[in-house]
TORBAMAR-551744 format. One record per residue: residue in one letter; residue number from 1; z, x, y of N, C-alpha, C, O in turn. Coordinates in steps of 0.05 Angstrom, whole numbers. Layout:
N
+------+-----+--------+--------+---------+--------+---------+----------+--------+--------+---------+--------+--------+---------+
| code | pos |   n_up | n_east | n_north |  ca_up | ca_east | ca_north |   c_up | c_east | c_north |   o_up | o_east | o_north |
+------+-----+--------+--------+---------+--------+---------+----------+--------+--------+---------+--------+--------+---------+
|    a | NUM |      Z |      X |       Y |      Z |       X |        Y |      Z |      X |       Y |      Z |      X |       Y |
...
+------+-----+--------+--------+---------+--------+---------+----------+--------+--------+---------+--------+--------+---------+
***
This chain:
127
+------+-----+--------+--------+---------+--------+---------+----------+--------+--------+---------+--------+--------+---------+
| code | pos |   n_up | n_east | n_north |  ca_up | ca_east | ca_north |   c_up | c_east | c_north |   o_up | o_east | o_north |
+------+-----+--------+--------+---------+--------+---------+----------+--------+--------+---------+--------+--------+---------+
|    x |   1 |  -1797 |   -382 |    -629 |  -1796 |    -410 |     -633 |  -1790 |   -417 |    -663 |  -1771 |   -432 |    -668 |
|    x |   2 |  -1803 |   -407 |    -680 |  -1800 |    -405 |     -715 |  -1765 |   -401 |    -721 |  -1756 |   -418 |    -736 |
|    x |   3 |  -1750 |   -384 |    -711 |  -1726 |    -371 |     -708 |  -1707 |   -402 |    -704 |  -1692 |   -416 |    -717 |
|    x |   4 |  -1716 |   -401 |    -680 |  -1692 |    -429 |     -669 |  -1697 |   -442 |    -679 |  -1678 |   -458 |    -679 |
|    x |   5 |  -1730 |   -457 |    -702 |  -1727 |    -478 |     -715 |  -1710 |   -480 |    -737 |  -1692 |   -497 |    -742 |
|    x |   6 |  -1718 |   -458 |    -751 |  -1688 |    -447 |     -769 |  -1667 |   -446 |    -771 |  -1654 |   -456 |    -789 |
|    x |   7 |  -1657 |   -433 |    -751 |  -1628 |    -440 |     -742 |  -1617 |   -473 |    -736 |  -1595 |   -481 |    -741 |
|    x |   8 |  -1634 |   -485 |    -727 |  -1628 |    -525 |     -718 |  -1624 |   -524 |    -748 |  -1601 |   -520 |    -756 |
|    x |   9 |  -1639 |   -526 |    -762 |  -1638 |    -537 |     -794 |  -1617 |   -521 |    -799 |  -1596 |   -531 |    -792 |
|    x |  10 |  -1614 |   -502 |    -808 |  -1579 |    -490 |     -817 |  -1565 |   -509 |    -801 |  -1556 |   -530 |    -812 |
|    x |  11 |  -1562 |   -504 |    -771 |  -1539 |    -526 |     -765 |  -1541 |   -551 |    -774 |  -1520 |   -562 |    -778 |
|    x |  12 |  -1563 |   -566 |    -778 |  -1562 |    -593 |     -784 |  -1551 |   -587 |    -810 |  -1528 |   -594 |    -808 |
|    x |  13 |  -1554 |   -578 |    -832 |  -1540 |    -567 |     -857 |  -1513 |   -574 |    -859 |  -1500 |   -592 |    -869 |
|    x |  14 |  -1507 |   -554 |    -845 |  -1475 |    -541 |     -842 |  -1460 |   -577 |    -826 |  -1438 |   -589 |    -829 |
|    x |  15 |  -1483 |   -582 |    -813 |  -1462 |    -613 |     -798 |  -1466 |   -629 |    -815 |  -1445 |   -642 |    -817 |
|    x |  16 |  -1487 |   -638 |    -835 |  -1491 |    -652 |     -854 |  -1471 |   -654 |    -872 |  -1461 |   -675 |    -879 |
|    x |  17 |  -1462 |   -627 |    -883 |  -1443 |    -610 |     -899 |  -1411 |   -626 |    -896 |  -1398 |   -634 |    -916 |
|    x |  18 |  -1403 |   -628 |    -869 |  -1384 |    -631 |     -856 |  -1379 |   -661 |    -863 |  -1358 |   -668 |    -874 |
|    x |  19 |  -1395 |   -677 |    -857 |  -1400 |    -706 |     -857 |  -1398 |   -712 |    -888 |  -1379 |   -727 |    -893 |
|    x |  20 |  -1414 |   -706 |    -912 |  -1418 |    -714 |     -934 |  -1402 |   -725 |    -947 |  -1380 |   -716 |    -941 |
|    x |  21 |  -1400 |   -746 |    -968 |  -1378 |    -759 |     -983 |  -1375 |   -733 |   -1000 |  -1355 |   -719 |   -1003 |
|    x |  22 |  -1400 |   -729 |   -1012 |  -1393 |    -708 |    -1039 |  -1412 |   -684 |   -1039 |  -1436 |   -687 |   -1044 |
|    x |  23 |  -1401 |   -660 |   -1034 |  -1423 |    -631 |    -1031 |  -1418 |   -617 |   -1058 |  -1395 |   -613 |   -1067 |
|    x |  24 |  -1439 |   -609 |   -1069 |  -1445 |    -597 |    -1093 |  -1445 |   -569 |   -1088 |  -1469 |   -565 |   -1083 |
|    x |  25 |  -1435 |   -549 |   -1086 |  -1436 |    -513 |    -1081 |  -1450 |   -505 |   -1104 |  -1473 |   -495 |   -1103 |
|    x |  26 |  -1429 |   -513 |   -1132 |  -1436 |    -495 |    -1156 |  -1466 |   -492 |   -1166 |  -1488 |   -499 |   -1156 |
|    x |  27 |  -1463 |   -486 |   -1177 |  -1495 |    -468 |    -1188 |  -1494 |   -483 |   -1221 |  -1473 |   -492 |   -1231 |
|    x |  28 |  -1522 |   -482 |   -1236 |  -1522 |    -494 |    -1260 |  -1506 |   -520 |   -1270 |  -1494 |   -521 |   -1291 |
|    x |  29 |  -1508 |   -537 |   -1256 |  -1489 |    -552 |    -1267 |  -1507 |   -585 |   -1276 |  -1530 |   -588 |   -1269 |
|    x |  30 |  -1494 |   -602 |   -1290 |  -1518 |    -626 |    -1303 |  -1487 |   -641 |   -1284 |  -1465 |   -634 |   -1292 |
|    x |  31 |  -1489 |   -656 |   -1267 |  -1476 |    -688 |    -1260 |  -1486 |   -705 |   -1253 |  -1510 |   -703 |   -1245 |
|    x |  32 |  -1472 |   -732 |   -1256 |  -1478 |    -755 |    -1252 |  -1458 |   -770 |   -1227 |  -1435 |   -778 |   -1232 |
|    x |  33 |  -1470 |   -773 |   -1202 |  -1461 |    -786 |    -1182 |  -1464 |   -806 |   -1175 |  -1486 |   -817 |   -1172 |
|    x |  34 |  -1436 |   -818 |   -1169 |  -1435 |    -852 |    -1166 |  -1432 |   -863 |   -1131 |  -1412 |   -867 |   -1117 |
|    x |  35 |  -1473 |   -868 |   -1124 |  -1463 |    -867 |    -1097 |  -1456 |   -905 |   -1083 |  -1461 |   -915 |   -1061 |
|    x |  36 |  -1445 |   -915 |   -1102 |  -1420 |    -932 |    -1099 |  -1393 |   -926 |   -1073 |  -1388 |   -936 |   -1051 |
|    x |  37 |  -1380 |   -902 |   -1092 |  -1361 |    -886 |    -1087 |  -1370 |   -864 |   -1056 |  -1362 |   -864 |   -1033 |
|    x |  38 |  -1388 |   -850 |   -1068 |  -1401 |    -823 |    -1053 |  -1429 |   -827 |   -1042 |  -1449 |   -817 |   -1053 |
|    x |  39 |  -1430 |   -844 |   -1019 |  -1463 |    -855 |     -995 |  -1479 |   -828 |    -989 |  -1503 |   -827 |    -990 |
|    x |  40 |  -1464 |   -808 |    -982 |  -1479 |    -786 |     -968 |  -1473 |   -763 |    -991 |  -1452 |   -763 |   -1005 |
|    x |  41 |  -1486 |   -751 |    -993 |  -1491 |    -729 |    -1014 |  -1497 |   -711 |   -1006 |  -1508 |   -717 |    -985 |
|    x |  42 |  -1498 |   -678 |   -1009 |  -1500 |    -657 |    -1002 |  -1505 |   -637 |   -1028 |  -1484 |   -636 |   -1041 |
|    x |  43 |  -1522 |   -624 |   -1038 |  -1530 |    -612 |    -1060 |  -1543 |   -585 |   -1054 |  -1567 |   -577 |   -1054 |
|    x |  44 |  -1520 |   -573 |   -1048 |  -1530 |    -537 |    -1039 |  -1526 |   -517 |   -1053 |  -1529 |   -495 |   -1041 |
|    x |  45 |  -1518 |   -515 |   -1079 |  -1527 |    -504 |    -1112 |  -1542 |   -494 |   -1115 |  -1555 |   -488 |   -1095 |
|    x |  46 |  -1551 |   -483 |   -1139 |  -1581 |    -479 |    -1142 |  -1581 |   -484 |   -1171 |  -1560 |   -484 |   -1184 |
|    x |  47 |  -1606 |   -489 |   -1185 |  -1597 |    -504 |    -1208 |  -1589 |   -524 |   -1220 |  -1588 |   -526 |   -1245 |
|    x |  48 |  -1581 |   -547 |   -1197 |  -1575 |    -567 |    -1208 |  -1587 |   -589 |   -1216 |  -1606 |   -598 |   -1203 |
|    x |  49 |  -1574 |   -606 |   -1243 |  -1590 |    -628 |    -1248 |  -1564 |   -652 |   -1235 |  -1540 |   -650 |   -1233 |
|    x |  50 |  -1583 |   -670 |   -1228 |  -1564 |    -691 |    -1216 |  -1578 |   -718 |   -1213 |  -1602 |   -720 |   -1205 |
|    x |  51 |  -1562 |   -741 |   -1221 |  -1573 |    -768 |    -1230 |  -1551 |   -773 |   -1211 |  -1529 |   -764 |   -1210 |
|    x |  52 |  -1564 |   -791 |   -1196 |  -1549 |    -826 |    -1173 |  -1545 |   -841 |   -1195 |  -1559 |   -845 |   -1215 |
|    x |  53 |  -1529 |   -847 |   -1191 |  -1522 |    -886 |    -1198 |  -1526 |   -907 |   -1169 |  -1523 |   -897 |   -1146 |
|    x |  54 |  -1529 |   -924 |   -1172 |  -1538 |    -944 |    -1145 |  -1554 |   -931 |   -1122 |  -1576 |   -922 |   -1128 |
|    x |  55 |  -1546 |   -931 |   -1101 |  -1562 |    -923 |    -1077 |  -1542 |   -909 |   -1062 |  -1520 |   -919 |   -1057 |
|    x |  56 |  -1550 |   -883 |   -1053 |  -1542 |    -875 |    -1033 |  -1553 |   -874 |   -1006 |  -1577 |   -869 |   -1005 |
|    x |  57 |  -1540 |   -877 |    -981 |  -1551 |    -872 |     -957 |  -1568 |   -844 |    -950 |  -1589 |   -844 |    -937 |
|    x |  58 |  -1557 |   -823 |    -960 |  -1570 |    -799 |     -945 |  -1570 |   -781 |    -966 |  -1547 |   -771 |    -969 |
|    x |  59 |  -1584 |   -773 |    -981 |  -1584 |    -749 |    -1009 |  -1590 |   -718 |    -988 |  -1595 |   -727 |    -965 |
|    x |  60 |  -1590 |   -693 |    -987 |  -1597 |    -667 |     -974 |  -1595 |   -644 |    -991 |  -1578 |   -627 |    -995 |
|    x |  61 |  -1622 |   -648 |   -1003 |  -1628 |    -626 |    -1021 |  -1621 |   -598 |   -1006 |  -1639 |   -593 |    -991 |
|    x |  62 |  -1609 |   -586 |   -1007 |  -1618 |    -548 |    -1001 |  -1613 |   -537 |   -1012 |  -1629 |   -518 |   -1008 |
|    x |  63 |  -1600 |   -530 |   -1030 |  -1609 |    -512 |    -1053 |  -1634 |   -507 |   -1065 |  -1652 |   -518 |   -1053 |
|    x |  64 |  -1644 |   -490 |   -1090 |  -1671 |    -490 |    -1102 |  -1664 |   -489 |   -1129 |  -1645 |   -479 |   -1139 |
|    x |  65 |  -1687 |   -505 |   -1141 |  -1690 |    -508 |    -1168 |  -1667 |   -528 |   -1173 |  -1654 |   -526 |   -1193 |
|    x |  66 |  -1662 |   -547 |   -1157 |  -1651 |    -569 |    -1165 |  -1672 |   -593 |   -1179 |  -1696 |   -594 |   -1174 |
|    x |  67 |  -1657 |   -610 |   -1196 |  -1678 |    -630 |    -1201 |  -1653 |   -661 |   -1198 |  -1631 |   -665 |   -1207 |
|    x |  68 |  -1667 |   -673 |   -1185 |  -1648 |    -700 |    -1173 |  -1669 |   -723 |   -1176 |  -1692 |   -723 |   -1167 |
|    x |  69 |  -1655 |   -745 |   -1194 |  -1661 |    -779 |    -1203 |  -1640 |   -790 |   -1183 |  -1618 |   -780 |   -1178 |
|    x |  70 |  -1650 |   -819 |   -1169 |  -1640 |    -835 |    -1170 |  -1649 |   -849 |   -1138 |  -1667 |   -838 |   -1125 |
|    x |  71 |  -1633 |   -874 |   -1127 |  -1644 |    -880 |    -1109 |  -1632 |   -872 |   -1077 |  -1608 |   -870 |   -1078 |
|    x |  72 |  -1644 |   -867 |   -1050 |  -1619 |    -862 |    -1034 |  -1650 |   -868 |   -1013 |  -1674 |   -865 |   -1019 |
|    x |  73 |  -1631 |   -883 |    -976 |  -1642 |    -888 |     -962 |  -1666 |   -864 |    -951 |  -1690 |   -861 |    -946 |
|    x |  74 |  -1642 |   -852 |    -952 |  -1665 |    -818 |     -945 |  -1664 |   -790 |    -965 |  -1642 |   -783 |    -974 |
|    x |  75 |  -1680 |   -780 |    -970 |  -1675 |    -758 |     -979 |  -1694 |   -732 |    -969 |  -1719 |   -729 |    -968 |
|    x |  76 |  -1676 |   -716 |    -964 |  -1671 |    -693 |     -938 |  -1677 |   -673 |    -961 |  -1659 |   -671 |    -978 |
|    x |  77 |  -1704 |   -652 |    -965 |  -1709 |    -631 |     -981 |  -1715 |   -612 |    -961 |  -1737 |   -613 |    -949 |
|    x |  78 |  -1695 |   -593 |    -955 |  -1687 |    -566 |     -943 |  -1692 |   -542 |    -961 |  -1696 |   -520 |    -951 |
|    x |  79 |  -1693 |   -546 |    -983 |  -1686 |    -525 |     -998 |  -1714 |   -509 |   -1008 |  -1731 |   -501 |    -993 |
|    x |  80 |  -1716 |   -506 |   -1035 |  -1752 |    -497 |    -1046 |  -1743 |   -505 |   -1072 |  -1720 |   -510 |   -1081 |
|    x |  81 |  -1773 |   -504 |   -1084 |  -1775 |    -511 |    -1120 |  -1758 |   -530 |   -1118 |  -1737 |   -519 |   -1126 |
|    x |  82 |  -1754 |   -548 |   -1114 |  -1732 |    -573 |    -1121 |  -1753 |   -600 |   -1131 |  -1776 |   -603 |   -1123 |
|    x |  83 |  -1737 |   -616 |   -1152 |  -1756 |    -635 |    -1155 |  -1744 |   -662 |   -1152 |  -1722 |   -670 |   -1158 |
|    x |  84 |  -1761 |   -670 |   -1144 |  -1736 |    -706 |    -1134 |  -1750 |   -732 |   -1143 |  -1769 |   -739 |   -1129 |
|    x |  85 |  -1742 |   -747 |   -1165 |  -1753 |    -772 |    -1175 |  -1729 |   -788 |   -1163 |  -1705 |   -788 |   -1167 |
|    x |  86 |  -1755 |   -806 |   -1137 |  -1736 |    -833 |    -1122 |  -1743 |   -848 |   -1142 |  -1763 |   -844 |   -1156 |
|    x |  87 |  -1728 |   -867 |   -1145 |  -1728 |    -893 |    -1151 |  -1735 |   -912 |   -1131 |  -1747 |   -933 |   -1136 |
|    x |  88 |  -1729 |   -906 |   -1111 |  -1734 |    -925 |    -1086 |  -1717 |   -909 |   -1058 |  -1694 |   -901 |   -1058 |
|    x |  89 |  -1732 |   -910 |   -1042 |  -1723 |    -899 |    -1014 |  -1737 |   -909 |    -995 |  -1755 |   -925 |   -1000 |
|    x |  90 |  -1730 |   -899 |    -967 |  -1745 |    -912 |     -947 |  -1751 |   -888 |    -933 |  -1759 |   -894 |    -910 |
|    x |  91 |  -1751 |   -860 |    -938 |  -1758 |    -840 |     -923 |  -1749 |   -812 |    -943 |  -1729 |   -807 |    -956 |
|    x |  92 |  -1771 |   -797 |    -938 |  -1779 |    -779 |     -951 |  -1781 |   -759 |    -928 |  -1794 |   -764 |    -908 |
|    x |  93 |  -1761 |   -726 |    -932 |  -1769 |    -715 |     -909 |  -1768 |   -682 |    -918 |  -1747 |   -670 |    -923 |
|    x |  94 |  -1794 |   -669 |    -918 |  -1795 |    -646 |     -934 |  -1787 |   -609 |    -918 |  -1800 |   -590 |    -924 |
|    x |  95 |  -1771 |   -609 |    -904 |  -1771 |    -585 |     -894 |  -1775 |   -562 |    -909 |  -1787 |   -542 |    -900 |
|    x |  96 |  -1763 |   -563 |    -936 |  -1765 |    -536 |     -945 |  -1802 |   -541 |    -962 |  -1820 |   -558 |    -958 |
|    x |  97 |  -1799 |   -511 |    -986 |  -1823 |    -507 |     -994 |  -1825 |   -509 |   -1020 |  -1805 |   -506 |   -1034 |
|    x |  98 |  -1865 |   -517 |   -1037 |  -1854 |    -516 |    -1065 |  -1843 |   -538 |   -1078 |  -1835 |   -536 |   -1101 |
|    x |  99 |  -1840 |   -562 |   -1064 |  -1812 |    -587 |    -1078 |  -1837 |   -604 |   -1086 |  -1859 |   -605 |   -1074 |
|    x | 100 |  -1829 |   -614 |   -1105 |  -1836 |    -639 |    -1117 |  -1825 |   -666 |   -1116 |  -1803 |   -671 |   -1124 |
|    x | 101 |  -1845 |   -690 |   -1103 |  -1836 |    -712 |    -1094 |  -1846 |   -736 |   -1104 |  -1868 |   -746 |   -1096 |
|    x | 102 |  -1825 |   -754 |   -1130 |  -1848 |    -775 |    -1132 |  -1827 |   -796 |   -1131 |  -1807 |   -796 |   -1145 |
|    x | 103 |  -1835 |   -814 |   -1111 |  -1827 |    -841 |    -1115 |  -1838 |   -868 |   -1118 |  -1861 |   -874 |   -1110 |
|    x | 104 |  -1817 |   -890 |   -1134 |  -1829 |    -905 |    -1143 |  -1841 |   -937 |   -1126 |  -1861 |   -950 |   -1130 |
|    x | 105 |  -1815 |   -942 |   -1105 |  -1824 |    -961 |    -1093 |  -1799 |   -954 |   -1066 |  -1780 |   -939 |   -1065 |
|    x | 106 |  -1813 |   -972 |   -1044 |  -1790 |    -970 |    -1024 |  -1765 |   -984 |   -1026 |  -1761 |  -1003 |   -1042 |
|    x | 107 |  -1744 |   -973 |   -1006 |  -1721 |    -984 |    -1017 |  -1722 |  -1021 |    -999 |  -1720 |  -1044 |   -1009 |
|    x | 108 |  -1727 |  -1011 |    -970 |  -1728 |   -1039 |     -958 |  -1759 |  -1048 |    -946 |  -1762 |  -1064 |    -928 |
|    x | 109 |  -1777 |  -1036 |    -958 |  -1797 |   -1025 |     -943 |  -1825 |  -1029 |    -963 |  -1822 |  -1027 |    -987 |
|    x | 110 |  -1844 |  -1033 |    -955 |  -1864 |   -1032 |     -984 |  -1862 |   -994 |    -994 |  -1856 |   -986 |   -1017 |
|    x | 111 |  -1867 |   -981 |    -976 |  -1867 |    -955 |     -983 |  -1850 |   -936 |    -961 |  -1839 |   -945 |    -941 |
|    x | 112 |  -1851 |   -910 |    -967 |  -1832 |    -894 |     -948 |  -1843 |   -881 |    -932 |  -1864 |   -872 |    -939 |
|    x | 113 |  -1834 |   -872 |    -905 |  -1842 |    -859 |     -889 |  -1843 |   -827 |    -901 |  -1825 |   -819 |    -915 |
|    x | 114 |  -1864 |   -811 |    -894 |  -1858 |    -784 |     -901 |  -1870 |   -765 |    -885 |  -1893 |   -762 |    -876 |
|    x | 115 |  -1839 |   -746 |    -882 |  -1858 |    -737 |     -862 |  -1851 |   -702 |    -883 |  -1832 |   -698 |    -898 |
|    x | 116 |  -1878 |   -677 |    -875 |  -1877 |    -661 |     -894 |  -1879 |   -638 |    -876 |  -1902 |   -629 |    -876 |
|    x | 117 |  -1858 |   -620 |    -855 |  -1867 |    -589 |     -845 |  -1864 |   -576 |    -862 |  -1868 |   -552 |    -857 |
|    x | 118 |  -1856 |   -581 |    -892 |  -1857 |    -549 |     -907 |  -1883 |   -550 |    -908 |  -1901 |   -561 |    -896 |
|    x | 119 |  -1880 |   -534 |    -930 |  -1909 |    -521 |     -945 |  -1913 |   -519 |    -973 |  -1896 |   -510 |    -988 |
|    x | 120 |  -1932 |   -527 |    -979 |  -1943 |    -522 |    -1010 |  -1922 |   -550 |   -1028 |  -1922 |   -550 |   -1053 |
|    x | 121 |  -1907 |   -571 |   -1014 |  -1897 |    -591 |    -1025 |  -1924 |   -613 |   -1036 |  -1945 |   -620 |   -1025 |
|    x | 122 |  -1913 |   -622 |   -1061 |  -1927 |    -650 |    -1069 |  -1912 |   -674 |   -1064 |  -1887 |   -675 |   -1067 |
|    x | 123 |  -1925 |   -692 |   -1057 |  -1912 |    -719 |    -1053 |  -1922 |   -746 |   -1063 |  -1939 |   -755 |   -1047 |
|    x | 124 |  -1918 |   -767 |   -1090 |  -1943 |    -778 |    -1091 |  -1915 |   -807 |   -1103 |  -1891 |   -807 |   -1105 |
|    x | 125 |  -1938 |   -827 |   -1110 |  -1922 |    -848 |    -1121 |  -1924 |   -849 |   -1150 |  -1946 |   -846 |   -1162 |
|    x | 126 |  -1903 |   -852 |   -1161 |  -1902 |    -853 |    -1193 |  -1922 |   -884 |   -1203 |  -1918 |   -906 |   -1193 |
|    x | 127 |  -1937 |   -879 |   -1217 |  -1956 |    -896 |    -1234 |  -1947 |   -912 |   -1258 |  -1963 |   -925 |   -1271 |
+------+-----+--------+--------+---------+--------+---------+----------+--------+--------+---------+--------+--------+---------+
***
C-alpha cells in the first residue's frame, strides 16, 4: 500500500509537471518569478531559492533544500528540507519530509487549510 502511495504522487508530479506555466529542473539557482505571467509553478531542483511576485494558483515544491517566498492559492511540498514563507494562501499541503512552513495570513480565507502526511514537518503562523 506504502508503494502505490508513492507511485500516485510521482504521477501526480510528472502530471503536475506537464500542466505547469513554469518548471524549475536546475539545481542552485536564486530566481524571481512573476506569477502574473506564470499561475502554476513547478520547482523540482534542489537548491533553489525562489521569490513570487503576486499570487500564484498552484506552487509544487519537490525538490529538497529549496527555500520559496511569496504568495500562491496552494502550495504542494513533495519534496524534503524545503522551506516555504507564504505570504498568504488558502492551503497548505505537506507530503514530503523535514519542510518548513510559515504563513502569514490567508489568501481568501481567515487562515489555510492544512493538511500534513509527511513527517517531522513544521507548520505555524508568522508573528
Amino acid at each position: 500500500m506504502r508503494t502505490m502511495s508513492c507511485s500516485l504522487l510521482a504521477l501526480a508530479a510528472i502530471a503536475a509537471t506537464a500542466h505547469a506555466d513554469a518548471t524549475v529542473i536546475e539545481n542552485s539557482k536564486t530566481l524571481t518569478i512573476d506569477c502574473a505571467k506564470d499561475k502554476e509553478v513547478n520547482l523540482i531542483g534542489n537548491h533553489l531559492k525562489v521569490t513570487l511576485t503576486g499570487t500564484c494558483t498552484k506552487v509544487m515544491v519537490t525538490g529538497n533544500h529549496e527555500q520559496v517566498r511569496g504568495a500562491a492559492t496552494l502550495f504542494y511540498v513533495a519534496g524534503n528540507n524545503n522551506t516555504v514563507t507564504a505570504d498568504a494562501t488558502d492551503e497548505i499541503y505537506l507530503a514530503g519530509n523535514k519542510n518548513t512552513v510559515t504563513w502569514k495570513k490567508g489568501l481568501t480565507k481567515a487562515s489555510p487549510k492544512i493538511s500534513n502526511p509527511g513527517k517531522d514537518n513544521a507548520v505555524s503562523q508568522a508573528r
